[in-house]
C-alpha positions as CSV (number, residue, x, y, z in Angstrom):
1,X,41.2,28.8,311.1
2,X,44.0,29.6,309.2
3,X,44.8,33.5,308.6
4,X,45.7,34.4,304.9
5,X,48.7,37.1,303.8
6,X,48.1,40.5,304.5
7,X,44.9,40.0,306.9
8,X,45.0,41.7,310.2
9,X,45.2,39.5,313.4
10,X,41.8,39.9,315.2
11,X,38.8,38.4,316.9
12,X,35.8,38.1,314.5
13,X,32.0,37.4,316.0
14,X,31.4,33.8,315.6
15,X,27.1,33.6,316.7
16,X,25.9,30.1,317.7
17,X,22.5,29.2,317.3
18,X,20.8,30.0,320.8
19,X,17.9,27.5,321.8
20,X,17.0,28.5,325.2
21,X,18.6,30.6,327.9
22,X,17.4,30.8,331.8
23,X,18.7,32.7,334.6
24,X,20.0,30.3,337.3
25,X,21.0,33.1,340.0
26,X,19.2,36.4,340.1
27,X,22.4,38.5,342.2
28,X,22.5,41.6,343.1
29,X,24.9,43.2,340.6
30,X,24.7,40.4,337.5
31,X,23.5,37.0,337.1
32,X,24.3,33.6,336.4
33,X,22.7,32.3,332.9
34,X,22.6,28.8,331.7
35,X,22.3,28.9,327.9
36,X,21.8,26.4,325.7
37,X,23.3,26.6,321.9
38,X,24.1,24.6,318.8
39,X,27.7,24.7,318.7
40,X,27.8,23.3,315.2
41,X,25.6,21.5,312.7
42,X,24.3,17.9,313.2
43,X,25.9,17.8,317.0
44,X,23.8,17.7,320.2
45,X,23.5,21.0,321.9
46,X,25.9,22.2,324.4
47,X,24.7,23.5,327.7
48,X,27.1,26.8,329.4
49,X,26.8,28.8,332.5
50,X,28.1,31.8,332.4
51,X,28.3,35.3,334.8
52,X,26.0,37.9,332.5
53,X,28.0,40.9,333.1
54,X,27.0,44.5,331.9
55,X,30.3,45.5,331.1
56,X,32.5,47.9,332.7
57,X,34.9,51.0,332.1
58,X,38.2,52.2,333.5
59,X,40.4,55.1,333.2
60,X,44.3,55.6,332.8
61,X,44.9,59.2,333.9
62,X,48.4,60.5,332.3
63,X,49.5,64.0,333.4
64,X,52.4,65.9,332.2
65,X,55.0,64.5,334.0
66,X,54.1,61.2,332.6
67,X,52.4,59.8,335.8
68,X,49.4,57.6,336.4
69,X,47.1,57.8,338.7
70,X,46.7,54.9,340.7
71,X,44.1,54.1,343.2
72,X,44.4,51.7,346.3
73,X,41.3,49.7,347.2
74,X,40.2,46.4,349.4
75,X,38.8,43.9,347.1
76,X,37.0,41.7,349.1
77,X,37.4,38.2,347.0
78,X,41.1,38.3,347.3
79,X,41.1,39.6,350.6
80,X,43.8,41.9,349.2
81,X,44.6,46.1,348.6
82,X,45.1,46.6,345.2
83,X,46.1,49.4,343.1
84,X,44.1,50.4,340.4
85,X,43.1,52.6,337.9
86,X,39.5,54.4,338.4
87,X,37.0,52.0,336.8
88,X,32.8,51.2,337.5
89,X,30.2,49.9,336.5
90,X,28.3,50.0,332.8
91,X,25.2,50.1,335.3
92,X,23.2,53.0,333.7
93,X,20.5,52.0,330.8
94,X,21.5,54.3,328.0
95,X,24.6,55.9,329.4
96,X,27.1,55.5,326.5
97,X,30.6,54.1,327.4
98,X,32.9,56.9,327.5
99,X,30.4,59.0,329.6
100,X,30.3,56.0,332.2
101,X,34.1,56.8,332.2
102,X,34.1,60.5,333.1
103,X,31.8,59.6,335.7
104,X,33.6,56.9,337.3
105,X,36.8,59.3,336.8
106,X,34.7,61.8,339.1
107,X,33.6,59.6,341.5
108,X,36.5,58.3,342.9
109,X,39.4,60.6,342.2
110,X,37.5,63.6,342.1
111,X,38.8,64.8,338.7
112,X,37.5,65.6,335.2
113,X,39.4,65.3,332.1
114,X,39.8,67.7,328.8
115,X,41.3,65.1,326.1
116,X,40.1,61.7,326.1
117,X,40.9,58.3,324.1
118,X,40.3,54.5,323.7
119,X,43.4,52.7,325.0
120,X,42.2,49.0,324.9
121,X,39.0,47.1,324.5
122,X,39.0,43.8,326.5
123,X,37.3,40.3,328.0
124,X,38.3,39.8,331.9
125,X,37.1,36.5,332.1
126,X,35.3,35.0,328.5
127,X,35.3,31.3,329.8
128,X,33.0,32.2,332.6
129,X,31.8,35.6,332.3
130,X,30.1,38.0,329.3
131,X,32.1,41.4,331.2
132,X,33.5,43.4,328.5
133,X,35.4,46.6,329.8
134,X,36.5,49.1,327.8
135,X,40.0,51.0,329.5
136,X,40.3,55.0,328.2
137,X,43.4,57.2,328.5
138,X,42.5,60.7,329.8
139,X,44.8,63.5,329.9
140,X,44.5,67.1,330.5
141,X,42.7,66.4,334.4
142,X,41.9,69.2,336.6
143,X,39.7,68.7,340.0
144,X,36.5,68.8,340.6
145,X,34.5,71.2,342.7
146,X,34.6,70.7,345.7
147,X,31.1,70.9,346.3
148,X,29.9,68.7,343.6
149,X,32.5,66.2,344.5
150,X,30.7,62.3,345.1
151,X,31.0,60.9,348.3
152,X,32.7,58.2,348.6
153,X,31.3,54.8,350.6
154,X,32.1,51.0,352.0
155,X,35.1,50.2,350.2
156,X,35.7,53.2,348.5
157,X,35.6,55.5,351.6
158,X,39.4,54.9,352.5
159,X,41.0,54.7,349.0
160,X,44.1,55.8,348.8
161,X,45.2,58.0,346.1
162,X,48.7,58.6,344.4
163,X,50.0,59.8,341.2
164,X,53.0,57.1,339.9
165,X,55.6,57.6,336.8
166,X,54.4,55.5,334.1
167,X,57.4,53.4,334.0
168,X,57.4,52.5,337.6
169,X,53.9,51.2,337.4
170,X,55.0,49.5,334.2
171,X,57.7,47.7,336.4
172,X,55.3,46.4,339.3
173,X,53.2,44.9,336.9
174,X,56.0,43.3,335.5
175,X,57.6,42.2,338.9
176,X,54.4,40.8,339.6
177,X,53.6,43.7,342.4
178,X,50.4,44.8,340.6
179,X,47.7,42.3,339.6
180,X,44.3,44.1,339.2
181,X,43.5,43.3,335.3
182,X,42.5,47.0,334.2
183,X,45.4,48.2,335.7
184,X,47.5,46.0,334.1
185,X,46.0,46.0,330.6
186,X,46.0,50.1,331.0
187,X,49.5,50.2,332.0
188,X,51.1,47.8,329.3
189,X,48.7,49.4,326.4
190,X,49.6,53.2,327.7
191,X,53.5,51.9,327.6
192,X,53.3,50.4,324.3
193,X,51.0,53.4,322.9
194,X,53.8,56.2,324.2
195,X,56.2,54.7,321.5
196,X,54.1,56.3,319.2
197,X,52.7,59.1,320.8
198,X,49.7,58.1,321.5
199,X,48.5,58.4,317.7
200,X,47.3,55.0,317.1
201,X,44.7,55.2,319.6
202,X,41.0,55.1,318.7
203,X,38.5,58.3,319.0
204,X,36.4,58.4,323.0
205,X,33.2,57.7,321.1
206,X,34.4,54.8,318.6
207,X,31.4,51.9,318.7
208,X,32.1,49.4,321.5
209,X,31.2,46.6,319.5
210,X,32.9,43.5,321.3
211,X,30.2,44.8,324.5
212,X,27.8,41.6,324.5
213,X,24.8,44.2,325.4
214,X,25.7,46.6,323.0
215,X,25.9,44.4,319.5
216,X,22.8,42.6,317.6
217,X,20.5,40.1,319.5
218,X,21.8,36.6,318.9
219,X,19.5,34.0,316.5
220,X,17.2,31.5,317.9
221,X,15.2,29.0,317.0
């Protein structure tokens, strides 16, 4: 598909024609579908399976001295530490995105935030997974009580914690030091959003309207 003068370079919701859809796996955090679809007119269906993700959040902290915080956690999978940028679940029915944030943000790095913004929207995996996460830059942090402060188990219980100038962070991901993809995607977009200030960035509550869960029901037969 060819893009004419002047138009803007962007995804655009392309719905297929859903004839039948059955969970495979039932896990314990999402599920593995098999759906079947009509890719295009007057061709035979085509089968997928796919991870059915409810979404995620994450959040690049910025202070004043134009540092990230950066949190180091075992990831299982990889059998690697990585360092990361505070992120969870989109686990809670109802909860709207940016709210899942400021939890998440208080859960594991026991901080709230005053100004908040919507630094990149993106697919981790779209070949093999529906997870949409939605990565927020939140300045203006201060702690949280310490007596309404979450406490932290399994994996999380020995994160480390560390404040990291922007740049440097930039330059692990870049060297190849840093892989986790929130980070990386938070780092590069708060980099390339600094050149301007941070004024092309997108309101906290803007629609997330590339979430799968959180846009119109696909057709059917």
């Amino acid at each position: 598909m060819a893009m004419t003068d002047g138009e803007a370079l962007g995804d655009t919701f392309s719905p297929r024609r859903l004839l039948s859809s059955e969970t495979v796996y039932d896990g314990r955090i999402w599920d593995v579908v098999q759906d079947t679809f009509e890719f295009a007119p007057d061709t035979a269906p085509l089968v997928r399976d796919y991870i059915d993700h409810p979404g995620a959040v994450a959040v690049l902290v910025l202070n004043d001295a134009d540092e990230v915080l950066m949190i180091n956690q075992y990831r299982h999978p990889v059998r690697m530490n990585l360092w990361e940028i505070p992120a969870g679940l989109m686990d809670i029915d109802g909860e709207a995105p940016h709210l899942a944030a400021a939890r998440e943000l208080a859960e594991e790095a026991d901080l709230v935030a005053a100004d908040w913004a919507v630094l990149v929207d993106l697919f981790l995996s779209p070949g093999s997974s529906s997870e949409a996460i939605r990565i927020y830059l939140a300045r203006n942090a201060s702690p949280v009580p310490e007596h309404e402060r979450h406490e932290r188990t399994d994996e999380e219980a020995d994160m480390a914690i560390a404040w990291v100038p922007l740049d440097e962070a930039v330059a692990g991901v870049l060297a190849g030091r840093i892989h986790n993809p929130s980070a990386v995607a938070g780092l590069l977009a708060a980099a390339a959003a600094r050149v301007g200030g941070y004024a092309s960035l997108r309101p906290v509550d803007v629609p997330f309207e590339a979430h799968p869960r959180l846009r119109s029901a696909e057709p059917r037969l």
